[in-house]
N, C-alpha and C positions, 0 to 999 in steps of 0.2 A: 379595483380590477387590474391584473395584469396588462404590462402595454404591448405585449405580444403572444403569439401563440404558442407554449412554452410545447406542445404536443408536435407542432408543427416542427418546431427546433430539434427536439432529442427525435425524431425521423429521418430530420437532414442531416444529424451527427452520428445516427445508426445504432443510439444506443433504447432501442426499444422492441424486446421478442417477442412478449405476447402481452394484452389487453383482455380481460377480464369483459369490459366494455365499454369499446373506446367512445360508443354515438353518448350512449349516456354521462361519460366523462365527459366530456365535451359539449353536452349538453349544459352541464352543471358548473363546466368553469368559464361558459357562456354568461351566465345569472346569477354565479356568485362569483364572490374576492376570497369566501374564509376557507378556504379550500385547506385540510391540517392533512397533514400525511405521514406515517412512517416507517422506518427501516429497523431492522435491531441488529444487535449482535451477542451472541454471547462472549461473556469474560474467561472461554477459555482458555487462552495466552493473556501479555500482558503487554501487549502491542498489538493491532493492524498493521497491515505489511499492502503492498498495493494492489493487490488481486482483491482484498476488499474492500480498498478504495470506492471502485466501480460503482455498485448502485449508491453511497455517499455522493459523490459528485454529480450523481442526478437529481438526491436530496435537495442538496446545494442551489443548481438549479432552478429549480421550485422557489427556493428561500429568495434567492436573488430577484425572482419573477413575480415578488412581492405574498407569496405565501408560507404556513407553516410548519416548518418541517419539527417533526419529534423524533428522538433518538432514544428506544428502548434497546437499556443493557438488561442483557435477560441474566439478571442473579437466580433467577428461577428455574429457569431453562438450562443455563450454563453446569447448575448442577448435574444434570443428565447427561447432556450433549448432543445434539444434533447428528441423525443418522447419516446424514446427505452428502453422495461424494467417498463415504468409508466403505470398507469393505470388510472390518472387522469390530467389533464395540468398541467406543471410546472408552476410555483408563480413566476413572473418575475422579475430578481434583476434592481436594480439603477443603472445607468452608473458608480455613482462612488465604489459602488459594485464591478461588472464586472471590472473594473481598478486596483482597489486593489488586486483583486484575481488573475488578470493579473502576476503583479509585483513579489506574492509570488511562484504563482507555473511557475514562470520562474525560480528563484531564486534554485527553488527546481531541476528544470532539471537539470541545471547547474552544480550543484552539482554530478547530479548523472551523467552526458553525460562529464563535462569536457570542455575545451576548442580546442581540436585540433578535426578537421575533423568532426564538427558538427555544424549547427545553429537552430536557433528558429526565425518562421516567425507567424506573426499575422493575420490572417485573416479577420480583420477590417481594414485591409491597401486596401483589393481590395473590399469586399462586400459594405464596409462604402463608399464606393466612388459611388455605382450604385444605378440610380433611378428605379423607379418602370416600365415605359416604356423599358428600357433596359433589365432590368431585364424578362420583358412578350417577348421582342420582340428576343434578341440575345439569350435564355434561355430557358423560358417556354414553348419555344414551338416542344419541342424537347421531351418532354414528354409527354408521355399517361395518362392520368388521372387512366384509368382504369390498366396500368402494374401498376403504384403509390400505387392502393388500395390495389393489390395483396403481395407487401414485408409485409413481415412479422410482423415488427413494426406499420405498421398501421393496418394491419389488425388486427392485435390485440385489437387493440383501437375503433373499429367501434360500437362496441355493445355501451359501454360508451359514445360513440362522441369524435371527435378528432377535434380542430380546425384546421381554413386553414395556422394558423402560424406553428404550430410544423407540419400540414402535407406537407410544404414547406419545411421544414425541409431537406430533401433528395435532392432536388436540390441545395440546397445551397453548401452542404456537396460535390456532384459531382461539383458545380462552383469551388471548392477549391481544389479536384483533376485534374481537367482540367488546372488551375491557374498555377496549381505548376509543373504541367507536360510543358508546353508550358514556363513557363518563371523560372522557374528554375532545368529544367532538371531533375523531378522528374518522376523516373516511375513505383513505386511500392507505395501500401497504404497498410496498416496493422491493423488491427482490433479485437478486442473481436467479438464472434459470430454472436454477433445482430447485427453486423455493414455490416455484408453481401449485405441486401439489399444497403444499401447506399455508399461502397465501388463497386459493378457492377453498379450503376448508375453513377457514375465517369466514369466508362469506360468506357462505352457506350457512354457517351458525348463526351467522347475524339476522338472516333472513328467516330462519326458524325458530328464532327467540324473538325478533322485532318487527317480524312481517318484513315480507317480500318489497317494499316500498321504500323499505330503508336504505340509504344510498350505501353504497358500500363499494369500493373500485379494487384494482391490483392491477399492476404492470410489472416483469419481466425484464432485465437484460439480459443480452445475449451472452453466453458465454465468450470471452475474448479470445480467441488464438490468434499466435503470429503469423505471420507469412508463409514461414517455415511448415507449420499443420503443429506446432509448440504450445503447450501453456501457457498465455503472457503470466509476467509477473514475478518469475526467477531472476537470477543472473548467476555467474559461474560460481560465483559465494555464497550461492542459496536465497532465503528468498529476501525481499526490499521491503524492510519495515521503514515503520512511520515516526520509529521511537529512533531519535537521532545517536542512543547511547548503543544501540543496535545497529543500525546502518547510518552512518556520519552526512550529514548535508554532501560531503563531497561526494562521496561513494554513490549515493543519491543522484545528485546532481550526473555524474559520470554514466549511472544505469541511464538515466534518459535521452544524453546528449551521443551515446551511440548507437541509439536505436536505427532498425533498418530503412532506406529508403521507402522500402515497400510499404511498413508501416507507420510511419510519422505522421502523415496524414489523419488517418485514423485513429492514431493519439489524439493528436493535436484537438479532435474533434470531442473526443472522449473526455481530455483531462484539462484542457483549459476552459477558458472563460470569453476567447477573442472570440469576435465577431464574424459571420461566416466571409466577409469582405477581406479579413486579415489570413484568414486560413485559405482561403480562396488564392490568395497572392502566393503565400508559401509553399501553398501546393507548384503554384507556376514556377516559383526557384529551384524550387525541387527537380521539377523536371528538364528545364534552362541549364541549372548549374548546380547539379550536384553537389559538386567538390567543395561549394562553398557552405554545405549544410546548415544552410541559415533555419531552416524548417524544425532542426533537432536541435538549436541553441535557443531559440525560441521555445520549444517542447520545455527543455531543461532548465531555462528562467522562470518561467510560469509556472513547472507543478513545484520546484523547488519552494517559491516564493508560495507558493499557495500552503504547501507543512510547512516549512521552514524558518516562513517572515522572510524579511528584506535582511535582518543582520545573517542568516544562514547562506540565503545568497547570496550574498556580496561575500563571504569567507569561501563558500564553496568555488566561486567563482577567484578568485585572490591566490586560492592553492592552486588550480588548474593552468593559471597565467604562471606560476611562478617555478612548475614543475614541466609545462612545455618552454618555458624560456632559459631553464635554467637557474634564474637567481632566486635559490633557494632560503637564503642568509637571512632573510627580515623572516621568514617562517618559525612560528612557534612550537615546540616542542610538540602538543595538542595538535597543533595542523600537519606535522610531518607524519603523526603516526595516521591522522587521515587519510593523508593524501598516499602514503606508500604502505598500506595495510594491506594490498594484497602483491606489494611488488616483492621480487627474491629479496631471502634473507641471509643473516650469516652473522656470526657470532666472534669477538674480539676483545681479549682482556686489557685492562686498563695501561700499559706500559708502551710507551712510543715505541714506534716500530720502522723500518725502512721502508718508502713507498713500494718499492718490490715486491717486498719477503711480505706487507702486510697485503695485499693483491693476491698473492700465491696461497698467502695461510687461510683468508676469507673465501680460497676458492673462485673466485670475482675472475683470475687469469687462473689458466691452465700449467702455464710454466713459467719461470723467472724470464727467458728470452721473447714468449711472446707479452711478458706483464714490461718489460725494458722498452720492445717496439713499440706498444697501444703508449706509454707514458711518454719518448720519446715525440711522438709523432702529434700530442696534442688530443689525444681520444680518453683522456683521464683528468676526472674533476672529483675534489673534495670538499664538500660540503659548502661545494659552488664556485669555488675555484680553478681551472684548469691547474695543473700541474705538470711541467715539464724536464723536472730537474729530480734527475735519477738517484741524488742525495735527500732529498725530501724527508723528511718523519713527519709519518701522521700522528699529529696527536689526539688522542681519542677524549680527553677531558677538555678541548677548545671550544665543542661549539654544541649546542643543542641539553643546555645541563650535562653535558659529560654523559647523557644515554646513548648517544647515537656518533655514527658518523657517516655519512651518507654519499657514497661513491655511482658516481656516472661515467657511463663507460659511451663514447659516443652522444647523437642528439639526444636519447631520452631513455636509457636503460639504466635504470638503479637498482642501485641491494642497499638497502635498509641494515645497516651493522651495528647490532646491538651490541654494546657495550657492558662485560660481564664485571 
């Protein structure tokens, strides 16, 4: 049995919009322990990015809370694509597409789920098996055309046209609740809000093919915005995947630790793991002592360590000290382009150059008189060195492999100067 009330938890963390039915849920994880539940996704990229994070980290949850979460990759589904949220047909990938993306964001759960008291089931194991008679005759016909038009995802879609592949869409999604419910003991599904309609048409199936008695649950999270009335889940370089070859631990690391006052809180509730005691506290820093944003270093050690491991955070965190302090020197070739992948760039060929003339030609200064004052005066460091001797050559093959060489103009304004 659970040694808390995991319902009672994700209420107090906000992250639960609608229950299918919550007395009989609650009923059930009253009197039982084997409580399986799952989420899916399809492989149609080849990363999660953290917007759908969100109902994963209440997976999570569950799994922590001593129950079993299952991670259906819909290789089935993914073929199609999920209406929900578009507004015009998805562009349909290649088999060996959908295969590849397969592989990765298995790879990616795994990471995040672990191996003890969790699997990952495909659902091209059972849809790739059914023909189109099967599928109209044990299936189709269980459905109203006319409830169909009414969920929300396709209503949406009506004015534009929806075809009849993604408007099958929702039956499939229910064949795969029914699936998992009857041959592996699953009786909970878990969804972002738009999945409503398609998570009660699961249940509905299940109760028309196994009677009404059959336990069968769905919960809801809320869609997230920011403060703002925004999307969460962007940043100014688009969106925050999970795949670190996409978005680098630091970059990561940096989306979270400058998130806004207004919302850290409700992160912190969302995407960690601390204790309402510990959020509780942070929330009071928050409001005490801003300036000190312990609340969003906190945010940014935890979800980091949570994708990342401890060796991501400790680098991600390693570049952040070393690029607010300056000494840049011990930074690896790999960490620089982390750490200043979205800072100014500028372009510099291989041949020493006069600290000056090479300021004026990177653009970095405006003029040779104001590039003479800023170096004069101490407002100019090269690849972490101040410089103040208007003889200087930089040389471009000294530090970072000869790629880079990395100018700061005051406390923390760099250009990244690639080296041609």
């Amino acid at each position: 049995m659970a040694k808390f009330d995991i319902l009672e938890d994700l209420k107090w963390r906000g992250a639960i919009n609608q229950e299918t039915d919550e007395e009989g849920l609650r009923e059930y994880l009253k009197n039982h322990d084997d409580l399986a539940l799952y989420c899916g996704t399809d492989p149609t990229g080849d990363s999660l990015h953290i917007g759908h994070l969100i109902p994963f980290m209440i997976l999570k949850r569950f799994q922590l809370a001593g129950y079993h979460p299952v991670i259906l990759i819909g290789g089935g589904t993914g073929a199609i694509g999920d209406p929900s949220g578009r507004k015009t047909e998805r562009v349909l990938q290649t088999a060996e597409q959908v295969k590849e993306n397969e592989k990765k964001l298995t790879a990616q759960m795994k990471k995040l789920f672990g191996t003890e008291n969790f699997e990952i089931v495909n659902n091209a194991e059972w849809l790739g098996k059914m023909n189109l008679l099967d599928f109209l005759r044990d299936y189709g016909k269980f459905f109203q055309v006319n409830n169909m038009l009414n969920k929300d995802v396709v209503a949406s879609r009506l004015e534009n046209g929806i075809s009849f592949t993604e408007f099958s869409y929702q039956i499939l999604q229910a064949i795969d609740f029914y699936h998992l419910n009857k041959d592996h003991n699953v009786q909970m599904q878990i969804g972002g809000s738009d999945q409503w309609g398609n998570i009660t048409a699961g249940i509905d199936l299940i109760h028309k093919l196994e009677g009404s008695d059959q336990k069968a649950f769905g919960l809801t999270i809320p869609l997230m915005l920011k403060a703002d009335g925004t999307k969460f889940g962007k940043s100014a370089g688009g969106a925050v995947w999970l795949d670190p070859e996409k978005t680098s631990p630091y970059e990561f690391y940096q989306f979270w630790i400058n998130q806004d006052d207004r919302d850290v809180v409700k992160y912190l509730k969302y995407f960690t793991f601390l204790s309402h005691e510990e959020i509780e506290e942070l929330a009071e820093k928050t409001e005490k002592e801003p300036w000190k944003r312990a609340a969003q270093k906190k945010l940014a050690e935890e979800v980091t360590k949570f994708v990342h491991g401890e060796e991501g955070l400790k680098e991600a965190k390693m570049i952040t000290e070393a690029l607010f302090s300056g000494n840049i020197k011990d930074l690896s070739v790999k960490q620089i382009e982390q750490g200043l992948s979205s800072a100014p760039s500028a372009e510099a060929d291989k041949e020493k150059k006069n600290i000056v003339e090479f300021l004026v030609d990177t653009k970095i200064e405006p003029s040779k008189r104001q590039a003479r004052e800023d170096v004069k005066n101490g407002a100019i460091y090269v690849n972490g060195d101040r410089q103040q001797d208007l003889e200087f050559e930089v040389d471009p093959s000294s530090a970072f492999d000869g790629k880079y060489v990395i100018i700061r103009k005051g406390k923390r304004k760099y250009t990244l100067v690639h080296v041609k």
